[in-house]
N, C-alpha and C positions, 0 to 999 in steps of 0.2 A: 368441619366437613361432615362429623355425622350427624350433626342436626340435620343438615338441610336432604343429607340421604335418608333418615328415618323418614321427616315429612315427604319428601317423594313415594316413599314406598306405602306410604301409608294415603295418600294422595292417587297412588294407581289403584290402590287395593278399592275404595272406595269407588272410583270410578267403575273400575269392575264391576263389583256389587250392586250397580245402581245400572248398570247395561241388563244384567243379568234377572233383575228383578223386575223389568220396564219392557224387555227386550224390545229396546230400541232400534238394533241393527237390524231383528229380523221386519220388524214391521217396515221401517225403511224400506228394506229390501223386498216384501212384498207389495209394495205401494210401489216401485220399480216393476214389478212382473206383471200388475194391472190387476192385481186379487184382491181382495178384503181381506184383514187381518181376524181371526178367532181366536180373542183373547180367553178365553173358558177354555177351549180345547187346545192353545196356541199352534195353528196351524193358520196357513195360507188358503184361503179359499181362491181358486184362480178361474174356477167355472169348470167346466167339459169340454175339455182338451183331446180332438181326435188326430191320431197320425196319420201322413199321408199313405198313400196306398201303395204297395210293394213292388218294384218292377216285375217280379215273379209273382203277383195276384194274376189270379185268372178274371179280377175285374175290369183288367188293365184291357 
């Protein structure tokens, strides 16, 4: 039994490491929001994103 628990633990740990160094999930997840991914700054680029207008705007 602890063989096969070391090799798990060491099997996540890995998996980790390679999420976190790749960031996989975030890119995923940006490619889902419709951004391009900026691997140099690692951020989402998603464009110019404006809110809509307030019901209490006096543009309204």
């Amino acid at each position: 039994m602890f063989p096969s628990a070391l090799l798990l633990t060491v099997l996540l740990a890995a998996l980790l490491v390679w999420l976190w160094r790749t960031d996989a999930v975030l890119v995923h997840k940006c490619g889902n929001a419709g951004g391009t991914w900026d691997a140099d700054a690692r951020i989402c680029d998603v464009g110019t994103l404006t809110a809509p207008a307030s019901p209490a705007s006096p543009d309204r």
